[in-house]
LUMMAR-179671 format. One record per residue: x, y, z of N, C-alpha, C in turn; residue number from 1. Coordinates in steps of 0.05 Angstrom, whole numbers, plus 5000, padded with zeros to 4 digits. Example, Ala and Ser with C-alpha at 12.3 -4.5 7.8 and 13.67 -1.06 7.14 Angstrom:
2
+------+------+------+-------+-------+-------+------+------+------+-----+
! n.xx ! n.yy ! n.zz ! ca.xx ! ca.yy ! ca.zz ! c.xx ! c.yy ! c.zz ! num !
+------+------+------+-------+-------+-------+------+------+------+-----+
! 5264 ! 4886 ! 5156 !  5246 !  4910 !  5156 ! 5264 ! 4934 ! 5156 !   1 !
! 5257 ! 4955 ! 5142 !  5273 !  4979 !  5143 ! 5258 ! 5001 ! 5157 !   2 !
+------+------+------+-------+-------+-------+------+------+------+-----+
# end
This chain:
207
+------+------+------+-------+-------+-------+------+------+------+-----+
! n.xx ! n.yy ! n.zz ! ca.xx ! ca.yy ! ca.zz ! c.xx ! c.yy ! c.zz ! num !
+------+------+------+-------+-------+-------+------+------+------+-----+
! 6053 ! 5789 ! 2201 !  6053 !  5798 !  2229 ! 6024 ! 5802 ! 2239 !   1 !
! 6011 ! 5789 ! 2263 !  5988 !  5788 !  2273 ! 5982 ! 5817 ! 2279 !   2 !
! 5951 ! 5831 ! 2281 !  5948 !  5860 !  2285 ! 5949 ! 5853 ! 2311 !   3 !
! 5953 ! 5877 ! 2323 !  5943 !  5886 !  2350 ! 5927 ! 5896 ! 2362 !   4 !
! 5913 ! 5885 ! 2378 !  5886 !  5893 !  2378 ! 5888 ! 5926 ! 2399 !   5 !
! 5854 ! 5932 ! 2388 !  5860 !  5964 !  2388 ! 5849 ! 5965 ! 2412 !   6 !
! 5854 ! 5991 ! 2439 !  5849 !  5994 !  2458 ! 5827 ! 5981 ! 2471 !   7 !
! 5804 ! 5988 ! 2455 !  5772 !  5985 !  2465 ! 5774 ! 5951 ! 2458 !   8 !
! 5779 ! 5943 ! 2439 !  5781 !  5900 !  2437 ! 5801 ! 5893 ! 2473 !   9 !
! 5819 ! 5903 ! 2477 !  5829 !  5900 !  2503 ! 5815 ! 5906 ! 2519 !  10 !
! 5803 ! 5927 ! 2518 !  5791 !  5935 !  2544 ! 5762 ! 5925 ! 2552 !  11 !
! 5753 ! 5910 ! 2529 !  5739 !  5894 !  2520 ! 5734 ! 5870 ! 2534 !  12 !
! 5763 ! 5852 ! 2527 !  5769 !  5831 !  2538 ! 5780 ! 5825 ! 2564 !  13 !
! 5788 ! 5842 ! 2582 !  5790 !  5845 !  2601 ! 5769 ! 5856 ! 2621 !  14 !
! 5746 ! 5871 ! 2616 !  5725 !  5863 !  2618 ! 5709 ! 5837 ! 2625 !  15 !
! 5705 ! 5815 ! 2603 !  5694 !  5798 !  2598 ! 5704 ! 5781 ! 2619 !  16 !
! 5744 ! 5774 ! 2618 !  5751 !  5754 !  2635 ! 5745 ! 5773 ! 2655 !  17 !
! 5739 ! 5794 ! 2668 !  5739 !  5799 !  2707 ! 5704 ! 5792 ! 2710 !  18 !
! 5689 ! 5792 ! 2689 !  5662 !  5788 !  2698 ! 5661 ! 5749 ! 2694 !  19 !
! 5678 ! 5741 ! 2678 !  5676 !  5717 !  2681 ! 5689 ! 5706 ! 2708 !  20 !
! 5706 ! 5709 ! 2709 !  5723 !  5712 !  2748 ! 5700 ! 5713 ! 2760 !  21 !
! 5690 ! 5736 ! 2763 !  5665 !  5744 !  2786 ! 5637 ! 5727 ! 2783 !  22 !
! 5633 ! 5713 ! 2765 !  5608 !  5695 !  2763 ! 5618 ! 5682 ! 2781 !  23 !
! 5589 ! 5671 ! 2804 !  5591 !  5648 !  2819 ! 5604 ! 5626 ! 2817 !  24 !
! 5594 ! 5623 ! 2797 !  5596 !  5589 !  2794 ! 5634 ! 5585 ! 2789 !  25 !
! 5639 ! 5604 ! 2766 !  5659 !  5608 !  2761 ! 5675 ! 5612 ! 2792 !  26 !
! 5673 ! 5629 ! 2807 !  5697 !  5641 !  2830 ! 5692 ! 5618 ! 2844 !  27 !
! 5670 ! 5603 ! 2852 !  5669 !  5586 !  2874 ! 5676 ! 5559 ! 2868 !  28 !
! 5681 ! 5554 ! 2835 !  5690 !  5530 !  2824 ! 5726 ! 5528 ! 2834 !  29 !
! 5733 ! 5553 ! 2826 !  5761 !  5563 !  2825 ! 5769 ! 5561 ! 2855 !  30 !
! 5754 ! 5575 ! 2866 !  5763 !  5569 !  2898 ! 5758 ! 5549 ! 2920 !  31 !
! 5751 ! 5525 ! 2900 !  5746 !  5508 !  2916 ! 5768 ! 5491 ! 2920 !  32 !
! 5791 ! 5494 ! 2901 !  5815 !  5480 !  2901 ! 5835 ! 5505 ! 2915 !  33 !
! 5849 ! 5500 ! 2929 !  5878 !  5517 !  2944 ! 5894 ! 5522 ! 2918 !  34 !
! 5900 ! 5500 ! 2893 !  5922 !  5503 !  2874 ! 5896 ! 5519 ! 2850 !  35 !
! 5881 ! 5515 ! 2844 !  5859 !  5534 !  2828 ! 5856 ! 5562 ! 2837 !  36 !
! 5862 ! 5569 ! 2861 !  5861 !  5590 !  2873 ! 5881 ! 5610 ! 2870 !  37 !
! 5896 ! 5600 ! 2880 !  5925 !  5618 !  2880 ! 5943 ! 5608 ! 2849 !  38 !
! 5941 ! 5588 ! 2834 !  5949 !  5588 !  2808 ! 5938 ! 5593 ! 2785 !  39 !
! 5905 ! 5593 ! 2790 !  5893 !  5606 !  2755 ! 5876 ! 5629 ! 2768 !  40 !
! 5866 ! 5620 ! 2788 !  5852 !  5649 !  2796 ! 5873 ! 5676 ! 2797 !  41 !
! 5889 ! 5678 ! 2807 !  5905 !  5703 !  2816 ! 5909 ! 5706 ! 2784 !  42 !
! 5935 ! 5692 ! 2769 !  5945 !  5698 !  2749 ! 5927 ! 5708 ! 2730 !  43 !
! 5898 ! 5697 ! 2726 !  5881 !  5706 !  2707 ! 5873 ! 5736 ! 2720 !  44 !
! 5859 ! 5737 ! 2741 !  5854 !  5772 !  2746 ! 5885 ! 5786 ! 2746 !  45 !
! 5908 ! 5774 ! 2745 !  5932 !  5792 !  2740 ! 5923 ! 5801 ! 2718 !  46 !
! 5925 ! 5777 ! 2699 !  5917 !  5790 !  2656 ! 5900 ! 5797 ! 2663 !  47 !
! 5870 ! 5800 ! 2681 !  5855 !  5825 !  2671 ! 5870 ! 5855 ! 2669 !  48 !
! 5885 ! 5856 ! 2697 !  5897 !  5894 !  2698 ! 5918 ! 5889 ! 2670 !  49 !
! 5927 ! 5864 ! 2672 !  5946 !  5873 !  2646 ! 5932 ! 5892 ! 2628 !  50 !
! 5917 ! 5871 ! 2621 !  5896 !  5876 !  2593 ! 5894 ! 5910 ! 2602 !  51 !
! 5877 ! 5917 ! 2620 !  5859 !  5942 !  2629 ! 5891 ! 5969 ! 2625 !  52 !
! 5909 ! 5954 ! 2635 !  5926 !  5979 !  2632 ! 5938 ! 5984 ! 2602 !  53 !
! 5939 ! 5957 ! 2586 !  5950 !  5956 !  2559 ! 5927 ! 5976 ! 2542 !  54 !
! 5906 ! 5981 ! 2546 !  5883 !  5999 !  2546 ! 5876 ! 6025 ! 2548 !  55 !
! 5900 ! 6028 ! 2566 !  5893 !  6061 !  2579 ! 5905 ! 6081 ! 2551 !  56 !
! 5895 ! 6102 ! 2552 !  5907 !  6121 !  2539 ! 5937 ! 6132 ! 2540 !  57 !
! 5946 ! 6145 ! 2522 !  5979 !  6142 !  2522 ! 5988 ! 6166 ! 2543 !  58 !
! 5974 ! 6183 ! 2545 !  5967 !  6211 !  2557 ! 5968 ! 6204 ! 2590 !  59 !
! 5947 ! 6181 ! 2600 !  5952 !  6168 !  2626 ! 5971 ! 6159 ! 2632 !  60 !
! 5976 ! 6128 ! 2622 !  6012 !  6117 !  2613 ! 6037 ! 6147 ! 2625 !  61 !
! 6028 ! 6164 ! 2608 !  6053 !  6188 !  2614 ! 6052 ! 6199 ! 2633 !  62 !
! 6033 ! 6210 ! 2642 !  6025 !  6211 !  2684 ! 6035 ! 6191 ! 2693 !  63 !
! 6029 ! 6172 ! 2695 !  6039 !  6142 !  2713 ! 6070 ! 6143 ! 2709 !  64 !
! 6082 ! 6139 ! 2694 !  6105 !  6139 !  2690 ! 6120 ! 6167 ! 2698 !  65 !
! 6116 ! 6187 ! 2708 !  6124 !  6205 !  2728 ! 6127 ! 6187 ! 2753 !  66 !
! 6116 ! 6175 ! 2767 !  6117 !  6162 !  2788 ! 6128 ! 6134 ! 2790 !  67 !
! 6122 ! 6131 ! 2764 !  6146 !  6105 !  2762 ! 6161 ! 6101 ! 2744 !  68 !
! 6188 ! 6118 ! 2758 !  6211 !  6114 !  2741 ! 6227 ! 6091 ! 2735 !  69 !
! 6233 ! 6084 ! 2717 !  6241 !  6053 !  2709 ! 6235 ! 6039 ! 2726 !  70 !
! 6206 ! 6033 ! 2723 !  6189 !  6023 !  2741 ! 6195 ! 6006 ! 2768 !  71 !
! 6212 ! 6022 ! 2777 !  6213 !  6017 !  2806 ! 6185 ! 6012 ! 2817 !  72 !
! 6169 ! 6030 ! 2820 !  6152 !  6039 !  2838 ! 6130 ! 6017 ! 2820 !  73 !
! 6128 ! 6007 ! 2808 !  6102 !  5988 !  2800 ! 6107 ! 5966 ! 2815 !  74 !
! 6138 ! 5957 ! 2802 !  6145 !  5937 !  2815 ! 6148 ! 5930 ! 2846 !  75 !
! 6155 ! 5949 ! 2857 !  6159 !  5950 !  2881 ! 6128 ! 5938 ! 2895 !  76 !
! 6115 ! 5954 ! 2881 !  6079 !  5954 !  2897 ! 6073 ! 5923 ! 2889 !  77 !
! 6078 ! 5919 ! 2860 !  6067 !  5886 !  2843 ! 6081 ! 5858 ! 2868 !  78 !
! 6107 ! 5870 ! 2879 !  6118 !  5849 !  2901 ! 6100 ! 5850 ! 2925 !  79 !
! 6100 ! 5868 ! 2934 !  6086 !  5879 !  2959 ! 6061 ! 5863 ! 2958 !  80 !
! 6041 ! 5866 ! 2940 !  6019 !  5852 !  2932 ! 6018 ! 5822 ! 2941 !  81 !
! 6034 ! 5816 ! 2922 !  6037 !  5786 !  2920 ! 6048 ! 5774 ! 2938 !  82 !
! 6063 ! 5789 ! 2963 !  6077 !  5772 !  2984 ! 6054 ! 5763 ! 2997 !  83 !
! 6030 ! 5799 ! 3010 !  6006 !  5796 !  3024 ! 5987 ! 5769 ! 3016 !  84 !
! 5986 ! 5766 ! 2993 !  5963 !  5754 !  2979 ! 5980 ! 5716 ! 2993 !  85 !
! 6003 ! 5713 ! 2988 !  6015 !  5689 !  2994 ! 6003 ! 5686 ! 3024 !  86 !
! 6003 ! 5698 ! 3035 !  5993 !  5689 !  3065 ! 5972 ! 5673 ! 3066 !  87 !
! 5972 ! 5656 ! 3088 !  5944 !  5635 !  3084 ! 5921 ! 5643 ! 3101 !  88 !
! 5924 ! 5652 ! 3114 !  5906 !  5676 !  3126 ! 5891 ! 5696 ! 3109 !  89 !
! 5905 ! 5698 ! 3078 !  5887 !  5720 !  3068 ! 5873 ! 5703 ! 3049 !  90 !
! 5879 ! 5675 ! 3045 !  5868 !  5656 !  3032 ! 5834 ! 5651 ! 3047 !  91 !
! 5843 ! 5642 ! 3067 !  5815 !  5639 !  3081 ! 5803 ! 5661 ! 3087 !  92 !
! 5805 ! 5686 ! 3091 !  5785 !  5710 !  3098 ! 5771 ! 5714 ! 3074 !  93 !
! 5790 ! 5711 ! 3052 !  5770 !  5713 !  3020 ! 5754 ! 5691 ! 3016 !  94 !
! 5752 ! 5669 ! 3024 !  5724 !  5654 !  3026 ! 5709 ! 5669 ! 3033 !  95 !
! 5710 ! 5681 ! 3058 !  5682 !  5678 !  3079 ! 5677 ! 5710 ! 3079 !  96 !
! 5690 ! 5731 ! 3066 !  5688 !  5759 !  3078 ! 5691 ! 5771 ! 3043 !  97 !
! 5674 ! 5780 ! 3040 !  5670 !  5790 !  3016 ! 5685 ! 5823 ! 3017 !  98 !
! 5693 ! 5829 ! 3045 !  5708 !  5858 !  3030 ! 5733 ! 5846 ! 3024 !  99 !
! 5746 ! 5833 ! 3036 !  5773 !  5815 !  3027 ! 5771 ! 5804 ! 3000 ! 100 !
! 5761 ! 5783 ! 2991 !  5744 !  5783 !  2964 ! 5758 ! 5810 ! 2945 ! 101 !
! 5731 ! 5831 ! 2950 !  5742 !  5852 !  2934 ! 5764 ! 5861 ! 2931 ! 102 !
! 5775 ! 5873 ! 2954 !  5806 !  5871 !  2955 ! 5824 ! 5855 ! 2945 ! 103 !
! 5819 ! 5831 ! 2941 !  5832 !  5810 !  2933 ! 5837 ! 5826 ! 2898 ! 104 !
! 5813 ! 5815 ! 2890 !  5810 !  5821 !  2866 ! 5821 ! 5847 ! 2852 ! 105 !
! 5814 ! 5868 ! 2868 !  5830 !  5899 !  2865 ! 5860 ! 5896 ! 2868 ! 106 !
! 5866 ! 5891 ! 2890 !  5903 !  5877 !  2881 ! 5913 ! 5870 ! 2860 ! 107 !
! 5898 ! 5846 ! 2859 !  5908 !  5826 !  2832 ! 5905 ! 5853 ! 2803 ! 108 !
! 5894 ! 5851 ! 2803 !  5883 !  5878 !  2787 ! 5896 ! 5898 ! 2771 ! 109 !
! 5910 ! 5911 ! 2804 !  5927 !  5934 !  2794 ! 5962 ! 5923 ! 2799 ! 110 !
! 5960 ! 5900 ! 2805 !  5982 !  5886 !  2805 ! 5983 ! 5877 ! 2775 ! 111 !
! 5972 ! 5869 ! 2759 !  5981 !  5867 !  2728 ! 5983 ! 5889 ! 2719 ! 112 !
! 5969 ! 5907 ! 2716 !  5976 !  5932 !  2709 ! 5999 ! 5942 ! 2718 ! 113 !
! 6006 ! 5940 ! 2744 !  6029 !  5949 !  2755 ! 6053 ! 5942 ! 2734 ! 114 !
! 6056 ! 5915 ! 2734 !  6072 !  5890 !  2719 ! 6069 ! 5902 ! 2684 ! 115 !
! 6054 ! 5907 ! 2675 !  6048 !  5919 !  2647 ! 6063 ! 5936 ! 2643 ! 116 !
! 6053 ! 5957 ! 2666 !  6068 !  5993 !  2664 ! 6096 ! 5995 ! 2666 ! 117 !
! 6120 ! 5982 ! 2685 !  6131 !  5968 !  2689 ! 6157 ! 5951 ! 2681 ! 118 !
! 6144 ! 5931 ! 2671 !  6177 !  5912 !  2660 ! 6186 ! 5925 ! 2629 ! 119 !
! 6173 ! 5937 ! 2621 !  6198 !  5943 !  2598 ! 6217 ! 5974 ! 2605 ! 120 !
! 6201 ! 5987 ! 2619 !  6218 !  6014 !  2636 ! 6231 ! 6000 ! 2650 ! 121 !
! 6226 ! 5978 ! 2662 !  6256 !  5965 !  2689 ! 6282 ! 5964 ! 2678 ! 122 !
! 6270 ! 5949 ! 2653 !  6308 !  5940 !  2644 ! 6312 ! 5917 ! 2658 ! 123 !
! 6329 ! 5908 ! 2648 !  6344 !  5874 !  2656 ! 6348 ! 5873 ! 2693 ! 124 !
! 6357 ! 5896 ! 2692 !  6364 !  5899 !  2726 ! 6354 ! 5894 ! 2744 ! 125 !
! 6332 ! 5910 ! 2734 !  6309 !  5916 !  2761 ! 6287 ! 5899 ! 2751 ! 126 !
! 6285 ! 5881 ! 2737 !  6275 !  5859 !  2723 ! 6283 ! 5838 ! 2748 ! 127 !
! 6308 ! 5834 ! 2736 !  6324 !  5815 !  2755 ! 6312 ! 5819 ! 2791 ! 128 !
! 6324 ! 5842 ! 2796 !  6317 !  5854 !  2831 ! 6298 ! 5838 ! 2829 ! 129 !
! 6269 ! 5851 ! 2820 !  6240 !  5847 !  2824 ! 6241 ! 5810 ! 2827 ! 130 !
! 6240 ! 5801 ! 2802 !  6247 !  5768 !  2805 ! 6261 ! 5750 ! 2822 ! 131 !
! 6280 ! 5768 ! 2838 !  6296 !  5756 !  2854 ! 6286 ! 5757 ! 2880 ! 132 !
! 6270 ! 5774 ! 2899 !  6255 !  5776 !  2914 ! 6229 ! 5763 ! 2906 ! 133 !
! 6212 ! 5759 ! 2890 !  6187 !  5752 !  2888 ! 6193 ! 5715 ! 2882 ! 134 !
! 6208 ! 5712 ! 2870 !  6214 !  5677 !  2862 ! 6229 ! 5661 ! 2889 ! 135 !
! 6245 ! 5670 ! 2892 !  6251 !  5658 !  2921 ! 6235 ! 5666 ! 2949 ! 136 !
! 6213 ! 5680 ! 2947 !  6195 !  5683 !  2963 ! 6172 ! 5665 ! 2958 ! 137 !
! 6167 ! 5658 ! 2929 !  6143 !  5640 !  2920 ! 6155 ! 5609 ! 2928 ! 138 !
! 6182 ! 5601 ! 2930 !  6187 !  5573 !  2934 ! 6198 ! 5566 ! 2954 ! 139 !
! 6197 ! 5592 ! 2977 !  6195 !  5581 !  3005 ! 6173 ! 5578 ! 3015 ! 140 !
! 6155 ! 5598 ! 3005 !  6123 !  5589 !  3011 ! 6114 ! 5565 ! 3002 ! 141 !
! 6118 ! 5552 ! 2973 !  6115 !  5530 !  2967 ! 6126 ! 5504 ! 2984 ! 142 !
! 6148 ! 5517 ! 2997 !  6156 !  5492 !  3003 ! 6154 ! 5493 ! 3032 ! 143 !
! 6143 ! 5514 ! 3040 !  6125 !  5509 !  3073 ! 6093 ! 5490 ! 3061 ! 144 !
! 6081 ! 5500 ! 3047 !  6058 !  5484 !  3039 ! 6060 ! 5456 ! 3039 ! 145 !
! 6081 ! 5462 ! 3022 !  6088 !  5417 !  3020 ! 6094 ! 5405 ! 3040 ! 146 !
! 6113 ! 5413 ! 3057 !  6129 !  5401 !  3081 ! 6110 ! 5402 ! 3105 ! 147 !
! 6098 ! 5423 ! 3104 !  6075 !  5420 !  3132 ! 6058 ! 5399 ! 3135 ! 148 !
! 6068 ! 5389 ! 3164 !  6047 !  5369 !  3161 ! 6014 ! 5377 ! 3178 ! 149 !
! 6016 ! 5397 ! 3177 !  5980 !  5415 !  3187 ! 5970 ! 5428 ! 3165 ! 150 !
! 5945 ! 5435 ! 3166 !  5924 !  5449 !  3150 ! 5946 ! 5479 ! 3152 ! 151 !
! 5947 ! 5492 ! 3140 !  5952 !  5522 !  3140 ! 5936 ! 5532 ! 3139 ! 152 !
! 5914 ! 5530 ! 3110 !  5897 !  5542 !  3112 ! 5870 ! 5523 ! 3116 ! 153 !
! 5857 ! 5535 ! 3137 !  5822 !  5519 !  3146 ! 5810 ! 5518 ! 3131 ! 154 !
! 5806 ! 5523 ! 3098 !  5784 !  5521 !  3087 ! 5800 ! 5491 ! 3061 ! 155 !
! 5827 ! 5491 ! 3056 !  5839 !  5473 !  3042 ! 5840 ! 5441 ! 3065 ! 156 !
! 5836 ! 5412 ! 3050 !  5856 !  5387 !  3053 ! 5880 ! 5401 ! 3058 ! 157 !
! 5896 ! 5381 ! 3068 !  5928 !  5371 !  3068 ! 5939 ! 5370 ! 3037 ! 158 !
! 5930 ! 5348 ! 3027 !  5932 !  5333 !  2999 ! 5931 ! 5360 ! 2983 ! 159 !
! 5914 ! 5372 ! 2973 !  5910 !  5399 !  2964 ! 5929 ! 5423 ! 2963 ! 160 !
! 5943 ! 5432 ! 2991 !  5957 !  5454 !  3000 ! 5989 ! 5434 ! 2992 ! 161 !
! 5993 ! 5410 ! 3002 !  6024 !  5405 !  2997 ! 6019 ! 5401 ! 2959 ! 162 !
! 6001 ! 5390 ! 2948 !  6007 !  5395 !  2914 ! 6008 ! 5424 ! 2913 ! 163 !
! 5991 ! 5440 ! 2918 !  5998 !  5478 !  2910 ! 6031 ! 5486 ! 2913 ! 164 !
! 6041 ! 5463 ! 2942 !  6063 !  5470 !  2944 ! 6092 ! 5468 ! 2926 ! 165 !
! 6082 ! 5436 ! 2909 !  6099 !  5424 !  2895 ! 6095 ! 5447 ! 2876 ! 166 !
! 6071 ! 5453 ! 2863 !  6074 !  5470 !  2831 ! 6088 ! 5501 ! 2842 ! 167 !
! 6087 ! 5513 ! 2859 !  6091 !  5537 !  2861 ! 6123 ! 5538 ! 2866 ! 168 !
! 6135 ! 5516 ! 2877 !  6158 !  5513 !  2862 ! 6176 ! 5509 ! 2836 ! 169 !
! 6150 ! 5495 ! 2820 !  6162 !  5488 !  2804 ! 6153 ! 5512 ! 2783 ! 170 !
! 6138 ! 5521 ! 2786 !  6122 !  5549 !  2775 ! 6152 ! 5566 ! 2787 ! 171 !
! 6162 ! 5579 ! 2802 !  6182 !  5594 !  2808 ! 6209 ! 5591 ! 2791 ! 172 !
! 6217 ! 5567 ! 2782 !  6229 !  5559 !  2778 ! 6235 ! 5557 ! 2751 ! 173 !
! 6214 ! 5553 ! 2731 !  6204 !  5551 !  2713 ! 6207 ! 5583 ! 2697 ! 174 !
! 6184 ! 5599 ! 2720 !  6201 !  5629 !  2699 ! 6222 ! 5640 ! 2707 ! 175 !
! 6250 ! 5626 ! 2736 !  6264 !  5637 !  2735 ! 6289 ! 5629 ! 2711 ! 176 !
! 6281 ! 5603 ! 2709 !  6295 !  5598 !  2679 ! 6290 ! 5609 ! 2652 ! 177 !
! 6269 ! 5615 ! 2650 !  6255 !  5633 !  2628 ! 6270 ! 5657 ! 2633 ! 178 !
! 6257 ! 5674 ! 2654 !  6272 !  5692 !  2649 ! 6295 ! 5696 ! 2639 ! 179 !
! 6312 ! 5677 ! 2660 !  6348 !  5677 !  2650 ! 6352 ! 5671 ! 2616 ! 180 !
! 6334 ! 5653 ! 2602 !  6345 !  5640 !  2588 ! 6342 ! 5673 ! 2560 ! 181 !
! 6321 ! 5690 ! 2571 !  6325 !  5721 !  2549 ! 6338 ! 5726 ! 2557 ! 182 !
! 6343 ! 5737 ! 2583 !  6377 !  5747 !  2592 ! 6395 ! 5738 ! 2570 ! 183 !
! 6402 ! 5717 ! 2570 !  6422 !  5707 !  2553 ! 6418 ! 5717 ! 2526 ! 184 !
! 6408 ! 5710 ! 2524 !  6400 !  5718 !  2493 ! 6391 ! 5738 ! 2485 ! 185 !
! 6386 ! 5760 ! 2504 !  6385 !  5786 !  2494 ! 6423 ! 5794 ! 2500 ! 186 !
! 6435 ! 5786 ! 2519 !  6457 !  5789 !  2515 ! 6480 ! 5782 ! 2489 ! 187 !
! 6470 ! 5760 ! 2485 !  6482 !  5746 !  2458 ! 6473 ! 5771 ! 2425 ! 188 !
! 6447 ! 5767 ! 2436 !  6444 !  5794 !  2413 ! 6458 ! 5823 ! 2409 ! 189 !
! 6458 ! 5835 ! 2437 !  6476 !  5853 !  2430 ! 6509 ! 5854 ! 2420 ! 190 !
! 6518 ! 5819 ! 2439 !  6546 !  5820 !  2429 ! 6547 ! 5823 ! 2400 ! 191 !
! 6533 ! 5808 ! 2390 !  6526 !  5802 !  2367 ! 6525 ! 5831 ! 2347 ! 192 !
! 6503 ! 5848 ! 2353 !  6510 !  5873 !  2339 ! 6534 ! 5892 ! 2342 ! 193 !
! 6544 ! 5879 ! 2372 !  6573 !  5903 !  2364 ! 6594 ! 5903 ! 2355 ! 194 !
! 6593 ! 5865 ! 2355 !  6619 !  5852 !  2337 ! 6618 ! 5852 ! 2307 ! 195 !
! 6588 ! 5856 ! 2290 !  6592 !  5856 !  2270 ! 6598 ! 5872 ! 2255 ! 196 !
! 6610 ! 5858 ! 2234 !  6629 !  5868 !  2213 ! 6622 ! 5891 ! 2196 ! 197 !
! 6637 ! 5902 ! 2198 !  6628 !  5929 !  2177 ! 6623 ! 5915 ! 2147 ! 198 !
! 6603 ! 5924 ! 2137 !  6587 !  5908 !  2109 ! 6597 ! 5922 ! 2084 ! 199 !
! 6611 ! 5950 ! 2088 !  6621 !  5957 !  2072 ! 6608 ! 5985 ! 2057 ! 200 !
! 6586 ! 5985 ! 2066 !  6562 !  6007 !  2070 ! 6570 ! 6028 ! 2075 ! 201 !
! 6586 ! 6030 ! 2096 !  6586 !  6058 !  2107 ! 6609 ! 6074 ! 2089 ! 202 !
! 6594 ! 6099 ! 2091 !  6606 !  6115 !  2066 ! 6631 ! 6133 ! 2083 ! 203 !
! 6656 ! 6128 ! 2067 !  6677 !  6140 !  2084 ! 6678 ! 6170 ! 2085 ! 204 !
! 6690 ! 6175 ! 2110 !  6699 !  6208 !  2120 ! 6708 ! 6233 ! 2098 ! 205 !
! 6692 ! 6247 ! 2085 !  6702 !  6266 !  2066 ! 6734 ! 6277 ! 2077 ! 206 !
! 6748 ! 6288 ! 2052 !  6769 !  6291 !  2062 ! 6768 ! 6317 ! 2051 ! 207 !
+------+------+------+-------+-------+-------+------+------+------+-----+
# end
């Protein structure tokens, strides 16, 4: 079994990738493509808050979790996030406006963290909820990108914004089958432990 690395190696490495993000060369390479942008840029500063919250002390973790009870409240905010950030309007202000920028980045941020703190307090349910609002929200946006025949956003091509459009469908799609396919199979597992057979182990009822 691989170790796990210890708070400070996380907090470490999440570090490293948000200062790698933030190098020039790096953010302006990334944002020079519409599908680089919103597909490795966002998701990678997501794993930075992952990382940064997988980090925090257990003592914090147990504050936070007062406020988010079976993480409603992460999730709720982690959707919220990500609808804003889909807008193409907030695409182009983060070129050119560096407090947007920041903000950008601060979202994404505490939006993995959010997502960290989060899906294993949700449970299957509110797993589901959360996914079911955010995935069919990502592949109608995708599929305004593709089908438009105008710029959406002024700083992207045509060519550019309708491919972001094709993957972010197929990106939606992709972990809504993932997801489903543990569904199943965490379901299968439990049938599984409740059907099985008594092994013969258990020591009978004194009389």
């Amino acid at each position: 079994m691989p170790a796990v690395p210890s708070r400070g190696a996380l907090a470490l490495i999440a570090a490293a990738l948000l200062c790698l993000l933030a190098w020039p060369g790096v953010r302006h390479g990334l944002e020079a493509s519409m599908t680089l942008h919103m597909l490795v840029q966002y998701p990678l500063l997501a794993l930075a808050g992952h990382l940064l919250a997988a980090a925090l002390p257990g003592r914090w973790t147990a504050r936070l979790d007062v406020w988010n009870a079976h993480g409603i409240s992460g999730l709720f905010a982690a959707a919220l996030v990500l609808a804003i950030l889909m807008i193409p309007r907030v695409l182009d202000l983060a070129l050119v406006d560096g407090r947007i920028e920041t903000l950008k980045y601060l979202a994404l941020l505490a939006c993995g963290a959010a997502i960290h703190l989060s899906w294993r307090p949700a449970g299957l349910l509110v797993q589901g909820f959360f996914l079911g609002n955010v995935l069919p929200m990502m592949a109608v946006v995708g599929n305004l990108y593709e089908s438009s025949p105008l710029r959406i956003c002024n700083a992207y091509l045509l060519d550019d914004q309708a491919r972001l459009g094709q993957m972010l469908v197929w990106v939606a799609a992709t972990i809504a089958a993932a997801w489903f396919a543990g569904l199943v199979r965490a379901l299968m597992q439990r049938d599984a432990a409740v059907m099985a057979p008594d092994d013969g182990t258990t020591k009978p009822a004194a009389r």
